[in-house]
N, C-alpha and C positions, 0 to 999 in steps of 0.2 A: 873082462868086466873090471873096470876099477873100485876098488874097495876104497869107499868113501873115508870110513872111519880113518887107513892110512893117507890119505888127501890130503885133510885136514891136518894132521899131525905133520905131514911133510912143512906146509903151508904154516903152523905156528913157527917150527925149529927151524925154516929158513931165515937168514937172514935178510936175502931180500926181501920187503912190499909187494904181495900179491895185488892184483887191481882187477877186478868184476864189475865196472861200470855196469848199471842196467841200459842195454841199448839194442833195438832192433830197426829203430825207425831210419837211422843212417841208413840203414841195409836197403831200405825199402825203395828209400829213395835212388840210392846207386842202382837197383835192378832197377829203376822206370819204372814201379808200381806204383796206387794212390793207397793211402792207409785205407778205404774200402776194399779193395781188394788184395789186399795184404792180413785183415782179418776176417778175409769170409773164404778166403783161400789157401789150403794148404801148401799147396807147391810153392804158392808166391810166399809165402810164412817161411818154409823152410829154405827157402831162395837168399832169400833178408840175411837169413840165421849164417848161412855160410859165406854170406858176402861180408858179414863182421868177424867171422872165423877168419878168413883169410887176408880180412885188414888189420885187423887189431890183434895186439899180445893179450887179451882177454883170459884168465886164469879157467874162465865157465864159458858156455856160450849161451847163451840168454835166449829164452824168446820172447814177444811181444807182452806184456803187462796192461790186459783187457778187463776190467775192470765191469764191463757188461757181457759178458759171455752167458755166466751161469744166470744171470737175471733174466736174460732172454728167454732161456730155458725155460725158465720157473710163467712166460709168460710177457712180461714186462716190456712195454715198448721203444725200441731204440735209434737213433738218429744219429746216422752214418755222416761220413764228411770224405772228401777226396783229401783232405790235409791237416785232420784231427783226431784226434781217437773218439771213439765209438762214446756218447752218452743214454743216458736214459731218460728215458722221455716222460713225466707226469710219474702218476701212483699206483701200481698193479692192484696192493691191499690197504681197504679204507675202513675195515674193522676188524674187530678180534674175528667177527661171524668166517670173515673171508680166511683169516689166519687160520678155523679150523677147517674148510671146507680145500684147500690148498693142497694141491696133489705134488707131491716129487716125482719131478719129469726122468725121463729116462737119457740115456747116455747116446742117445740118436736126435735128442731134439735139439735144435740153434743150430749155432755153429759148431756145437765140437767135438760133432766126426771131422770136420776141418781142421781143429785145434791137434788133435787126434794124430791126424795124418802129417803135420808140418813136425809132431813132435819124434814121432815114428820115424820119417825121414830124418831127421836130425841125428839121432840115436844110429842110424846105421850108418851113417857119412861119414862121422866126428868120433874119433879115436882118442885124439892125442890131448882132450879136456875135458870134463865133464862138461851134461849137455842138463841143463836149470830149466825146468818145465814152471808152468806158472799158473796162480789160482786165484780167486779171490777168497777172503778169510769169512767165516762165519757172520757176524757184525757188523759188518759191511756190508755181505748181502743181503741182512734182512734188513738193512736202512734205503736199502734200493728198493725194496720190495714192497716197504710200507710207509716208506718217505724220514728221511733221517731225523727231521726234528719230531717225527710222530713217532718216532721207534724211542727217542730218550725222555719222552712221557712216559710211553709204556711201561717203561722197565719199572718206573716205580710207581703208576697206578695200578699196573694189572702184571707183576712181573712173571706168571704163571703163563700168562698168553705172549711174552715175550721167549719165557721159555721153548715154548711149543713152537715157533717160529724158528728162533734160533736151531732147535733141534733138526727140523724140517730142512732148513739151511745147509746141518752139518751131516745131512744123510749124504743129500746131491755132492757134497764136498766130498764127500768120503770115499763115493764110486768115483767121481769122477780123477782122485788123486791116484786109486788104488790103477784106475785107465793109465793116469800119465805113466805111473810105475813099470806098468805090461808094456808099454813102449819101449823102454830099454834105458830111459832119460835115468839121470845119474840123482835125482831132485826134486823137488817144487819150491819156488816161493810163491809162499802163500802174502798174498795184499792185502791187511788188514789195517788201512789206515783210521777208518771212521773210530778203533777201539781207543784213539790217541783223542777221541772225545770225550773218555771215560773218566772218570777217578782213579785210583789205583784200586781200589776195592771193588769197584764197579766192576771193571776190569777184570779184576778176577773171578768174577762174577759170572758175567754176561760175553766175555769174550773167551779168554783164555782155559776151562775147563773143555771147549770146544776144538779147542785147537788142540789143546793135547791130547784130545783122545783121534784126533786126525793122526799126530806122531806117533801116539803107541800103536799106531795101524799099521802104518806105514814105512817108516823109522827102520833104517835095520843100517850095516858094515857098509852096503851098499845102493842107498836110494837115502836121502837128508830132506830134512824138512826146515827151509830160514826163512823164518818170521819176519816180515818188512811191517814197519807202523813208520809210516814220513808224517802222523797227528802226534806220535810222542814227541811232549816238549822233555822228556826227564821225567816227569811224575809219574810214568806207569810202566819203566821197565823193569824191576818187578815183577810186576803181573807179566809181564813179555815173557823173563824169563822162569817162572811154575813150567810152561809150557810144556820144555825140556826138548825145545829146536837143537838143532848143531849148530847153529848159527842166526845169527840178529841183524837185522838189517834197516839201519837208523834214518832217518830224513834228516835234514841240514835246517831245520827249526831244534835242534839238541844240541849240546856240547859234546862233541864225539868223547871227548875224556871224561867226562862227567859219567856218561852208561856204560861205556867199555867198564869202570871201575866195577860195574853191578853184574857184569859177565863173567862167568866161570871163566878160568884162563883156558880150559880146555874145550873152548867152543868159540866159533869167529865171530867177530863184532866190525860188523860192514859197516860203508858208510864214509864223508855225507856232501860233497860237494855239491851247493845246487844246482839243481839241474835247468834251470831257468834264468836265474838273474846272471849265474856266471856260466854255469857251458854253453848255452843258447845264444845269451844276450849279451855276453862281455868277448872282450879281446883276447887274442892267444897271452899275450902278457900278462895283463890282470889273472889269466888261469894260470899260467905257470907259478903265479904270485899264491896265489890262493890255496894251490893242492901244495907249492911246496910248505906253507904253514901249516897245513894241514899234517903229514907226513912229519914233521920236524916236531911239530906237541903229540903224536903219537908212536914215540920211539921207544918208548919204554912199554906198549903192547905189543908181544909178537903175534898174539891173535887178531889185531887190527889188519884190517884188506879195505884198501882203498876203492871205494867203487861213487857212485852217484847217488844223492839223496834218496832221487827217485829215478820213475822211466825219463831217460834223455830223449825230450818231446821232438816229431818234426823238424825240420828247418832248422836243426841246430848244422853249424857249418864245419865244414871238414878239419878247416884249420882248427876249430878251437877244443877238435876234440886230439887231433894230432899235439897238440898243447897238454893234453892231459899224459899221455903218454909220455911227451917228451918231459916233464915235471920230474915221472916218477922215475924214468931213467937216468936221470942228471942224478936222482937222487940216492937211486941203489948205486950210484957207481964212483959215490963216495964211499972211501971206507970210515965203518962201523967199530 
């Protein structure tokens, strides 16, 4: 069983640049599956997971960053794609009536006894890294639930029925993290991008009191909790960090040195190359150009780990993720 707590410690006091890119979909595509049957199936889920185990120097091994999962659960209708990830489709709740009448589904319905199963297999494969199981965050999924620009109404006409929402939200979250945990998975990130819609106070509000009480659940030496917000511009980590994650995990809309400065040194601050305009859509050059900036203005964080803004979507190409790797090894293997 790896003890988290010493992970992370290894991981500041190394000199080298750890790197956790978020990526499954590479995986997916090299086994010949479609992202439908990569998220409605475990075996093909944990297939993915260990075809980027065995490609990449990946510090974690990642699983897929579903973003409709627990929404299905709760009801909500979702529209699959053979080469996209899973969306949600229209508005499960269209009033507060529906927000009280709203049951918390149980840990059998949707997908994630699949979810379940891909993480479970992962967990008993994968030795030699921690294995990052993955969620969505409280605020996010009641913006799924009740439509996001009708959720940042709510909060401040009726924030009592946003409460009750949100709570409702962080039951489902809470079995279902305490689930990934009993698998044997080293982690969760939790995806709480919608709260980078917030104010910082809001924030702390409406997001983050939710999240921490996921961490004081779950949280221990061995099993970590790192907060992803790819909506923070910088104005709300802060509130990111009350939470009291082991780890942060930024979108490539922030100044990676800007928030790392807001992170206790004794907790990682991931993060942020993006995952679209440059891993996807640019040249191995341009990436080599881009993470080595990256890397060179965070040299003075040793809790800095170099990973992807966000999930590196389909159809990004081999070479330009070989590009990323090859960046950060040009760069460990100068001396410091």
């Amino acid at each position: 069983m790896i003890n988290m707590k010493s992970w992370i410690d290894e991981v500041i006091q190394e000199k080298q640049v750890t790197a956790v890119p978020i990526m499954t979909h590479p995986g997916i595509e090299m086994k010949g599956y479609t992202v439908r049957e990569a998220v409605s199936n475990g075996k093909a889920h944990f297939e993915a997971i260990m075809e980027m185990t065995k490609a990449y120097p990946c510090a974690m091994a990642t699983t897929i960053m579903d973003l409709t999962a627990e929404a299905e659960c709760f009801g909500a209708d979702i529209v699959f794609s053979d080469h996209a990830v899973p969306a949600v489709a229209g508005r499960l709740l269209k009033s507060v009536d529906d927000i009280e009448q709203l049951q918390v589904p149980s840990l059998q319905s949707g997908r994630i006894p699949a979810y379940l199963k891909a993480n479970l297999l992962a967990a008993k494969a994968i030795a030699d890294r921690p294995v990052l199981s993955g969620c969505i965050g409280p605020f996010s999924l009641a913006g799924r639930l009740y439509d996001m620009s009708e959720l940042m109404i709510l909060i401040y006409e009726q924030p009592e029925a946003a409460h009750l929402l949100l709570r409702k939200c962080n039951e489902f979250i809470l079995k279902y993290c305490m689930a990934l945990k009993a698998t044997g998975s080293q982690g969760v990130m939790m995806a709480e991008p919608a709260a980078g819609l917030l104010s910082n106070e809001d924030c702390k509000q409406f997001s983050s009191p939710y999240v921490r009480e996921v961490v004081q659940r779950v949280q221990d030496d061995h099993f970590i909790v790192v907060l992803h917000n790819c909506g923070n511009t910088g104005h709300c980590t802060e509130a990111m960090v009350t939470t009291g994650a082991a780890a942060y995990h930024f979108g490539n809309k922030c100044d990676m040195e800007e928030v790392t400065r807001e992170v206790p040194p004794n907790v990682l601050s991931m993060g942020n190359i993006d995952p679209v305009s440059v891993l996807k859509d640019s040249v191995p050059e341009k990436i080599k150009a881009v993470v080595t900036d990256l890397l060179t203005k965070m040299k003075d964080y040793p809790n800095f780990v170099l990973s992807s803004g966000c999930d590196i979507p389909p159809q990004t190409p081999v070479e330009n993720i070989r590009a990323f790797f090859e960046a950060l090894d040009d760069y460990n293997q100068v001396p410091k």
